[in-house]
MARNUKE-652989 format. One record per residue (C-alpha): residue in three letters; x, y, z. Coordinates in steps of 0.001 Angstrom, whole numbers, padded with zeros to 6 digits, always signed. Layout:
N
ALAXYZ/...
***
This chain:
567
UNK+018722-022084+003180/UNK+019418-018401+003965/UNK+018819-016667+007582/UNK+017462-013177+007326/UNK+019028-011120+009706/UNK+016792-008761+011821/UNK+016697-004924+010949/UNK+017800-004405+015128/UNK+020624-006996+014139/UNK+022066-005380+011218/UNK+021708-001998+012843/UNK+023993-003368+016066/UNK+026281-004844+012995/UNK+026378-001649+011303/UNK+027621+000093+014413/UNK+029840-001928+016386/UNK+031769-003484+013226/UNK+033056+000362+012778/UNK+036615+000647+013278/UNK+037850+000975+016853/UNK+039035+004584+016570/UNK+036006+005407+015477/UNK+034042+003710+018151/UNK+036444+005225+020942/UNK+035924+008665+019042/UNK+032135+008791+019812/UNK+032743+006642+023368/UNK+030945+008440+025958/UNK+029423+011145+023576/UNK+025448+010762+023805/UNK+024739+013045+021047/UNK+027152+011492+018551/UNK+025964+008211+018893/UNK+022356+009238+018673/UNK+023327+010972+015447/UNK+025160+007681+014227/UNK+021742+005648+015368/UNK+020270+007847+013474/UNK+021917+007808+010630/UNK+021734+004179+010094/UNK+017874+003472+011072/UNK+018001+005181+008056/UNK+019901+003395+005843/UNK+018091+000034+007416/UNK+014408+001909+007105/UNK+013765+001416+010587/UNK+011350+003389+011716/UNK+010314+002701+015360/UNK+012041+005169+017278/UNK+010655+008521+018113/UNK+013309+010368+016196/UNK+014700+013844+017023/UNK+012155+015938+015947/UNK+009336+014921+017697/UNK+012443+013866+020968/UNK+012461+017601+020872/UNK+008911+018546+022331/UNK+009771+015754+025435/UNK+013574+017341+025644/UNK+012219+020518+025817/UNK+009426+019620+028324/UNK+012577+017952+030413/UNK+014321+021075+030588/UNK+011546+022684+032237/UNK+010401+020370+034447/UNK+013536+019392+035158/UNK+012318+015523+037039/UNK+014153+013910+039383/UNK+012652+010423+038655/UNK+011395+010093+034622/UNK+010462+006135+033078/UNK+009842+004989+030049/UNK+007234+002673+029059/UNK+008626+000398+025962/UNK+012648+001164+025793/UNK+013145-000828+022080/UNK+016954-000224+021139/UNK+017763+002547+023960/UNK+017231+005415+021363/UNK+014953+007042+023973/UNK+017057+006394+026767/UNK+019906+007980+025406/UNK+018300+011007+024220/UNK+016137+011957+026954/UNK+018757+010880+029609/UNK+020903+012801+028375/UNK+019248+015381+030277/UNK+019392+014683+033462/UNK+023399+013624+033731/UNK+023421+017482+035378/UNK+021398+016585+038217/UNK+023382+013383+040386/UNK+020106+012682+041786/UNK+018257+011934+038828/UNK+017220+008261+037075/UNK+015598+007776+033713/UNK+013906+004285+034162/UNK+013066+002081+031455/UNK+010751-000377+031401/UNK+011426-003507+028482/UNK+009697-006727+028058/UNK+011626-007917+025627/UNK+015241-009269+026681/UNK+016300-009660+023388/UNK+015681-005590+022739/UNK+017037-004790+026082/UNK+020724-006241+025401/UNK+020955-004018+022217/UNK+019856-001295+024267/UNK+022257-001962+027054/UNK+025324-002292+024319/UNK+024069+001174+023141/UNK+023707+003138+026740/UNK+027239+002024+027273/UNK+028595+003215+024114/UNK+027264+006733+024893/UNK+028748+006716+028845/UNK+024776+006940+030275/UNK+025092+003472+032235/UNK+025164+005160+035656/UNK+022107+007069+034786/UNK+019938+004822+032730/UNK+018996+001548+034584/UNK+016939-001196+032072/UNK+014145-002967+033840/UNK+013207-006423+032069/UNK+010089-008259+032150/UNK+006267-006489+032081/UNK+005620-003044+033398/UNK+002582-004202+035423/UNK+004181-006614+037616/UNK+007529-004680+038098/UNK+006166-001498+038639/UNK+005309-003123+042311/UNK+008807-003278+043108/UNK+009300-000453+041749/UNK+006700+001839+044167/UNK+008674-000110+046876/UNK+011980+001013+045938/UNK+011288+005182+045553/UNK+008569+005074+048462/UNK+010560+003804+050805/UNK+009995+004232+054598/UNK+006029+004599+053881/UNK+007639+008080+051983/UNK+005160+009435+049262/UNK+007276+009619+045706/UNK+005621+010038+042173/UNK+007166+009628+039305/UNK+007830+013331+037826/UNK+008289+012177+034095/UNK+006322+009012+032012/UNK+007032+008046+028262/UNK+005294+005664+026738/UNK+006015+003945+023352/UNK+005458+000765+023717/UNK+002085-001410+022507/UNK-000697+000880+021530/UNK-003030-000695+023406/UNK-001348-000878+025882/UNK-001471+002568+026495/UNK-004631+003001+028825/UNK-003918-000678+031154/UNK-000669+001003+031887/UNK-001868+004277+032773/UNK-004334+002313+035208/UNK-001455+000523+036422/UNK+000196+003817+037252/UNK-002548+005886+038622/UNK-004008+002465+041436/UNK-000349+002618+042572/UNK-000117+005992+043150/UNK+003049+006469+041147/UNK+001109+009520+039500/UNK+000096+012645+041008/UNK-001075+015923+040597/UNK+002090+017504+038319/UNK+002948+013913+036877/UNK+003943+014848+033261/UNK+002757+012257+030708/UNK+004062+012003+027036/UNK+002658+009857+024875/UNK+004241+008362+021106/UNK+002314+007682+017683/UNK-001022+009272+019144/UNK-001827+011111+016044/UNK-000354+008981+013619/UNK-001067+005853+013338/UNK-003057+006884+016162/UNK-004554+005995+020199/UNK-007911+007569+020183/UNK-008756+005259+023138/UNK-005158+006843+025178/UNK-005919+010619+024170/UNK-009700+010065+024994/UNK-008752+008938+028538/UNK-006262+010968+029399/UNK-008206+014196+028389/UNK-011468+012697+029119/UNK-013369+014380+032275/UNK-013268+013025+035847/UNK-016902+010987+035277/UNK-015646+009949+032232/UNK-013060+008416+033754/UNK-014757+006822+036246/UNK-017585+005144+034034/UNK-014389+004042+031985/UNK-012777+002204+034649/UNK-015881+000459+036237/UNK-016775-000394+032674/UNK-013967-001590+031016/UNK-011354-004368+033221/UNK-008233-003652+033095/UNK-006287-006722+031095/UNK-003275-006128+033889/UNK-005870-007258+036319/UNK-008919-006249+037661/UNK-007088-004481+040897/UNK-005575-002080+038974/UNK-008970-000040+038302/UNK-006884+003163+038374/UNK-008519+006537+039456/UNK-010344+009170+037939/UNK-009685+012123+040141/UNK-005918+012984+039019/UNK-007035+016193+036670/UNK-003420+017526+036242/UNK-001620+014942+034408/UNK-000240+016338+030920/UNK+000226+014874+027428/UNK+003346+016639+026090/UNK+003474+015016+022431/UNK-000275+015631+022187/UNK-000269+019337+023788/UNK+002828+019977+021074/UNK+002230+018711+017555/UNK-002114+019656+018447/UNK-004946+017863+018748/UNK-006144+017698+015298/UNK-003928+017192+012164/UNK-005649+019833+010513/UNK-005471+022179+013116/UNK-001859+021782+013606/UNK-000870+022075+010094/UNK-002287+025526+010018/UNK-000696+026523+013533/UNK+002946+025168+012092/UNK+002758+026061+008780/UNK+000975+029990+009019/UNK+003128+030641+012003/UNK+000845+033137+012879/UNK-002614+033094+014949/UNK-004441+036508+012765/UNK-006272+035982+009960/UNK-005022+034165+006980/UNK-005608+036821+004720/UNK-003060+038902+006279/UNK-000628+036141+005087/UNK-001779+036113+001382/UNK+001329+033554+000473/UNK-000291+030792+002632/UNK-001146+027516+000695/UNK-004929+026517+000528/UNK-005466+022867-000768/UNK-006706+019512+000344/UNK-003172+018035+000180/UNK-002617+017546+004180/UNK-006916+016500+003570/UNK-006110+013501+001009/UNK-003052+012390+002251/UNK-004532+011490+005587/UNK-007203+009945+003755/UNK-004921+007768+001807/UNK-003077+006656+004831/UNK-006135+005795+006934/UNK-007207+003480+003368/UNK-003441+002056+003648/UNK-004430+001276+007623/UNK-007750-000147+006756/UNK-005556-002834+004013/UNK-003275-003656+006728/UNK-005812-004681+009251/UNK-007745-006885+006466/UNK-004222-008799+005866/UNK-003968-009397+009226/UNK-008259-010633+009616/UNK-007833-012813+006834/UNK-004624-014168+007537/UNK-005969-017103+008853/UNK-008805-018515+006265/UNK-006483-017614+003923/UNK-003726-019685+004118/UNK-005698-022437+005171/UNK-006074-025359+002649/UNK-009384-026225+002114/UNK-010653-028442-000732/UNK-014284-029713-001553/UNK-013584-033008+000779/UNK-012827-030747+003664/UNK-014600-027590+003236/UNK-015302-026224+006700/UNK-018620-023568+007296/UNK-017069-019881+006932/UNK-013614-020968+005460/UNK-012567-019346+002098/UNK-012627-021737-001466/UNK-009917-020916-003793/UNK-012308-019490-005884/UNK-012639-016645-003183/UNK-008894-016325-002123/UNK-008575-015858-006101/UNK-011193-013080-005544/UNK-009504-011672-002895/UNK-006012-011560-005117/UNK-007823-009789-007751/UNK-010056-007311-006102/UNK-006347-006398-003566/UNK-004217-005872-006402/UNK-006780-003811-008282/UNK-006727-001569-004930/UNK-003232-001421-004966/UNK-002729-000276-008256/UNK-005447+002680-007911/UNK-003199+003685-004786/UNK-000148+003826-006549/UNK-001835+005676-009184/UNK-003625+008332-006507/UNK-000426+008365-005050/UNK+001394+008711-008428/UNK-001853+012198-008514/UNK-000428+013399-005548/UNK+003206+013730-006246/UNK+002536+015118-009963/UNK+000058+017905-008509/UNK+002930+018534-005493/UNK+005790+018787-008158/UNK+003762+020865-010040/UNK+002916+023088-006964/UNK+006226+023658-006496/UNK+007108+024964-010101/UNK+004293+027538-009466/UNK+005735+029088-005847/UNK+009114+028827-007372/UNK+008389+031103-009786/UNK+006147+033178-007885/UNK+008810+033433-005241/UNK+011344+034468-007755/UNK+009220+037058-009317/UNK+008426+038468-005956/UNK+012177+038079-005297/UNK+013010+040207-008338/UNK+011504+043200-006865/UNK+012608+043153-003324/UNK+015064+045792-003890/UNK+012363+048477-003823/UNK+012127+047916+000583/UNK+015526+048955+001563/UNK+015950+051208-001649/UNK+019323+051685-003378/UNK+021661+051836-000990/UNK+019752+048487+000876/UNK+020670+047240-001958/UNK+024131+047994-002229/UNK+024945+047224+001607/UNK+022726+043900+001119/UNK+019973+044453+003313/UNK+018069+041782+002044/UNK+020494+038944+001630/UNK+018329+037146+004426/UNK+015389+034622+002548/UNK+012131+036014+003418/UNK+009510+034861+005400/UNK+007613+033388+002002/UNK+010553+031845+001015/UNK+011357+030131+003853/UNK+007416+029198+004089/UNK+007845+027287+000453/UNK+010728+025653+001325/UNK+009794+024409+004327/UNK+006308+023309+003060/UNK+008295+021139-000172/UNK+010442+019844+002276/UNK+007571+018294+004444/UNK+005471+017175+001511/UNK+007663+015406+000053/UNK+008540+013233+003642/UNK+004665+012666+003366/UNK+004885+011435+000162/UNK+007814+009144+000726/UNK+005983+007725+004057/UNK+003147+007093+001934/UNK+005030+005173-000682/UNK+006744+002930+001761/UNK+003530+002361+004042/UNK+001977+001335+000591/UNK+004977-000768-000605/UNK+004942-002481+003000/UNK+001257-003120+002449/UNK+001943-004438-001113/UNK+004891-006812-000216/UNK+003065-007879+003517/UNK+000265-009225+000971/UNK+002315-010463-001693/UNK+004242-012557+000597/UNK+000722-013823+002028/UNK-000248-015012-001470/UNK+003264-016345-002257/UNK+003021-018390+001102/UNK-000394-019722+000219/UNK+000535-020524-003927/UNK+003377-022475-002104/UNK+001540-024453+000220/UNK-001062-025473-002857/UNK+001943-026787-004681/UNK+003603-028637-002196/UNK+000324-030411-001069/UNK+000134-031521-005312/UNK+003345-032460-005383/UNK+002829-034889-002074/UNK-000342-036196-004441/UNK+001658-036497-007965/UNK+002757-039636-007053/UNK-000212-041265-005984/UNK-002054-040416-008857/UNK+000875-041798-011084/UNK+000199-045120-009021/UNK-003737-044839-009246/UNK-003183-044584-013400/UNK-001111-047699-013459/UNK-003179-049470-011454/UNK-006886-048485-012696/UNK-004808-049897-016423/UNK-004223-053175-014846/UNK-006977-053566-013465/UNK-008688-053084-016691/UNK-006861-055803-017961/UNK-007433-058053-015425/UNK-011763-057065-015341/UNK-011010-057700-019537/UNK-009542-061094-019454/UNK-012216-062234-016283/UNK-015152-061188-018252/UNK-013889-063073-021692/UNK-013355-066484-020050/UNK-016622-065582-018259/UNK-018184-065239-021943/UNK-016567-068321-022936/UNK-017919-070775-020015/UNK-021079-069420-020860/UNK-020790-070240-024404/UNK-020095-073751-023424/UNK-016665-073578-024768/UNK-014463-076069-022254/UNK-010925-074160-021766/UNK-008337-076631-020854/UNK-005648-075613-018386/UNK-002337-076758-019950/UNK+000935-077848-017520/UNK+003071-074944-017799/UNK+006650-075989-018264/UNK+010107-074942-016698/UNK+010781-072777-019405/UNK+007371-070962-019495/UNK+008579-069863-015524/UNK+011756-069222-016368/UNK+010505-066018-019197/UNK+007770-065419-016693/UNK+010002-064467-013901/UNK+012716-062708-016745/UNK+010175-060686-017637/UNK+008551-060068-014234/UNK+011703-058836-013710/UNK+011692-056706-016469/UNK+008867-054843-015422/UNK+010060-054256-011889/UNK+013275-052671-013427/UNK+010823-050824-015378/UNK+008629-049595-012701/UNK+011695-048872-010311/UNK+013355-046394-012663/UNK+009570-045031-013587/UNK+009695-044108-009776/UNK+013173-042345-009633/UNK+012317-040413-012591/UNK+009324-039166-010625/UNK+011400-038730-007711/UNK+014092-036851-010120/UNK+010822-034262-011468/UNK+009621-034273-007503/UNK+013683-032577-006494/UNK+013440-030591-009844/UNK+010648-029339-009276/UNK+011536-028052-005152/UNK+014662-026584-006333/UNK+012835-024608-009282/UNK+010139-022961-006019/UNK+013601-022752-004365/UNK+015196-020715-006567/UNK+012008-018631-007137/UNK+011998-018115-003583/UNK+015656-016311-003684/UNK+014900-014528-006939/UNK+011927-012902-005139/UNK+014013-012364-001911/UNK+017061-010588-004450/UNK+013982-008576-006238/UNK+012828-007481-003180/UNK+016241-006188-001758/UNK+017098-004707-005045/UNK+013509-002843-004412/UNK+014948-001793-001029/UNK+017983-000560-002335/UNK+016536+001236-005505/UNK+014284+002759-002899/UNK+017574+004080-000683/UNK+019133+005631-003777/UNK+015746+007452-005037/UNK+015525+009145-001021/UNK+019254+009816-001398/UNK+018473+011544-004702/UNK+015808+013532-003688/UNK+017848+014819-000429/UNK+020994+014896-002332/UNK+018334+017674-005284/UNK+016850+019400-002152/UNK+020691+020391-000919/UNK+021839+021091-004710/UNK+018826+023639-004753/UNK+019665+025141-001250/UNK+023363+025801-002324/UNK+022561+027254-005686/UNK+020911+029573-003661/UNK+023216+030475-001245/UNK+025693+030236-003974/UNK+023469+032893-005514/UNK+022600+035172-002530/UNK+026708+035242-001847/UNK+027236+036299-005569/UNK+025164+039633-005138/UNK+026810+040370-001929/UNK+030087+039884-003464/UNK+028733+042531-005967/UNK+027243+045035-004125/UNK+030120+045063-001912/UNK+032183+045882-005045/UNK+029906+048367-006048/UNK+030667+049876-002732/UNK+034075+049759-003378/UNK+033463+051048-006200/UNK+031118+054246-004707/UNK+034028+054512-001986/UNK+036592+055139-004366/UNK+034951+057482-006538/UNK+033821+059488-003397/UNK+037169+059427-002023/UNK+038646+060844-005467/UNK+036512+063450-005575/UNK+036667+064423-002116/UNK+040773+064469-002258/UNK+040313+066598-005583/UNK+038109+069110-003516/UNK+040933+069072-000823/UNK+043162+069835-003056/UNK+041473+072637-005272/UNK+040855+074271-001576/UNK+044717+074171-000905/UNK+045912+075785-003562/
***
């Protein structure tokens, strides 16, 4: 029986099994070994920390604010920590807080804030926010001294968002100038969190006496705090839509002053296809239950799914998952075909960029630097196509999460016929004597009732002698009837046994085939980005020889003219 490690195991494994030189190297360097975190969650596809580029909005909001006293809500492996403490190891009076309820999470996370020399200003609180947060009011407001807390992050359960925020704002930990950033709110999404926190004051206060808090019904919270920001929400915009075409225009005029922009339903369908890949997810996890329970027509319970309807459900959620893949499979064929087209409008319109700077802009390479179109396409195939690849993992997640819920439940309905085989082996041999027995009982039956006396002879010694010989025999018989059984019984667990690994190999190769495709495509997008520096550096190299060139030939003429002059 194999142990499947964790992803946070084999991400500790990955980094502390690195040679010691290398590990002393990066010793006390917070940025390298958020880089090297980073570079492995990658590798090991895991995906829960807030990454750098969405880190940046908070790091930048850090720098401005500059907070004394900053927590974190949900601290996972210390990724957080490390990045956004960081920030504060200027200012000796500053803490970054964070708050971890699960111990396990919070060793890794230690291991990892000592690695990067941030123990002095990190400090890991374990257990639940709500009932530590107590101590902590106590501990800043001490000597009946107002504090707030200057600086809140919260990544942690999603719905535990709002309770917490309660929590916060009955203690008075929040105030007026509180900054509040807030993971995952657009994707996969708090609508209950953003509608709170941007909700108005009666909103807020109809909220609060209408919904208990599940941290308990003291902590009501307060709906006259009006000033308390959402960084992440505030930064990447309130509405996908809206901040696609803030980020991707780059300008706030009319579009058709930019007449390069793209205008499609890509950003449109792809959030459609991941809310249909949420939707899947939460019917896994509602029919978890009545699925994998074992129900047969002796035991059928009111509401409880027959195995004709689980083999419904198989059928209908495989025949959704293959129209995904195919939609998906759509998707990336229009996008690669997309980017044919703007590559070869961008090279056309690149063919006849000499005519801005003229001749000589030519020649001194005024225009080695991409333009603003250029840079536009790339940067719009480059986040496409990490849309795309989140899509096809959400829906291979999906497809395995439910595949292994079928597998589980095909499993159990073997091993409960296998714990029956026997019996029924037993019931055959027995309904056959039986027979026999009801046979001979109802011919001397017939017989007495004919009148026909039956005599009952002595039986002698030898008679009981082959009796018990071949009593015997039977037994033997029966006994090695029953190992063979036993013998198909261990055949047949080590054949689901080895099934079991198979599928486990199969769906590591998967993993792995998936690694190598993402390296390819990165590995294609920095082969394309080199062939064109590799490109852009060629014509410089030959206007400046052309300028040589010019130089020369001016020079020679102009010595000429010197010397015609002289003499």
């Amino acid at each position: 029986m194999t142990c499947t490690k964790s992803k946070e195991d084999r991400l500790v494994e990955s980094i502390f099994n690195l040679p010691k030189e290398q590990l002393v190297k990066i010793q006390g360097k917070p940025k390298e070994v958020l880089k090297l975190i980073e570079s492995k969650a990658i590798e090991l596809r895991l995906f829960m920390n807030i990454g750098p580029a969405k880190g940046k909005v908070v790091v930048d909001q850090i720098r401005k604010s500059k907070p004394k006293i900053m927590i974190e809500l949900g601290g996972y492996v210390g990724y957080s920590a490390i990045l956004f403490a960081k920030e504060l190891v200027g200012d000796p009076e500053a803490k970054y807080y964070s708050f971890e309820v699960n111990e396990y999470y919070a060793g890794i996370a230690n291991r990892f804030i000592q690695l990067a020399g941030l123990s002095n200003k990190i400090e890991i609180i374990l257990g639940k926010a709500s009932k530590n947060l107590i101590q902590f009011k106590e501990r800043i407001q001490q000597n009946d001294k107002f504090r707030a807390i200057d600086f809140v992050f919260i990544d942690h359960w999603k719905d535990m968002y709002v309770p917490d925020i309660r929590v916060l704002e009955t203690l008075n930990l929040i105030a007026p100038g509180t900054i509040i950033a807030a993971d995952n709110i657009l994707y996969p999404g708090v609508p209950g969190y953003v509608k709170y926190v941007q909700g108005s004051p009666e909103y807020k206060r109809y909220h609060n006496i209408r919904v208990k808090n599940v941290n308990g019904k003291e902590y009501t919270g307060r709906w006259n705090i009006l000033q308390c920001v959402n960084i992440v929400q505030s930064g990447l915009g309130d509405d996908p839509s809206l901040d696609y075409d803030k980020s991707q225009t780059r300008k706030q005029g009319d579009d058709d002053s930019v007449p390069y922009i793209i205008k499609d339903t890509f950003i449109k369908e792809t959030l459609d296809f991941y809310k249909m890949l949420t939707s899947m997810h939460q019917f896994i996890k509602e029919i978890k239950s009545p699925y994998l329970a074992i129900n047969d027509d002796s035991n059928a319970v009111v509401g409880s799914l027959s195995i004709q309807d689980k083999n419904k459900i198989d059928e209908e959620f495989n025949v959704k998952i293959q129209q995904m893949y195919k939609k998906l499979t759509h998707l990336e064929t229009y996008e690669s075909k997309r980017q044919e087209l703007t590559n070869s409008i961008s090279g056309g319109s690149s063919g006849g960029g000499h005519s801005h700077g003229g001749w000589l802009g030519s020649i001194l390479g005024a225009d080695d630097e991409p333009s603003d179109q250029e840079i536009y396409y790339t940067t719009m195939t480059i986040h496409r196509k990490q849309i795309l690849r989140f899509l096809m993992e959400t829906l291979n997640h999906v497809n395995k999460e439910f595949d292994a819920l079928q597998h589980k439940r095909l499993t159990r309905e073997k091993q409960l016929n296998l714990l029956n085989f026997q019996n029924f082996l037993e019931d055959e041999d027995l309904n056959d004597e039986f027979a026999d027995i009801d046979q001979y009982s109802s011919t001397q039956l017939a017989a007495v009732q004919d009148g026909e006396h039956i005599e009952q002879e002595p039986i002698s010694q030898q008679q009981l002698q082959e009796l018990e010989l071949e009593n015997s025999e039977f037994l033997t018989m029966k006994t090695n009837q029953f190992q063979q059984v036993e013998k198909v019984q261990k055949s047949i667990l080590d054949i689901i046994n080895i099934q079991n690994e198979l599928s486990f190999k199969l769906t590591s190769q998967g993993e792995t085939i998936g690694n190598l495709m993402e390296t390819h495509s990165q590995v294609e997008i920095e082969v394309e980005m080199g062939n064109k520096t590799l490109q852009k550096a060629t014509k410089k190299n030959k206007r400046g020889a052309n300028l040589l060139v010019i130089l020369c030939v001016t020079l020679g003429f102009f010595i000429l003219l010197v010397d015609f002059i002289s003499f």
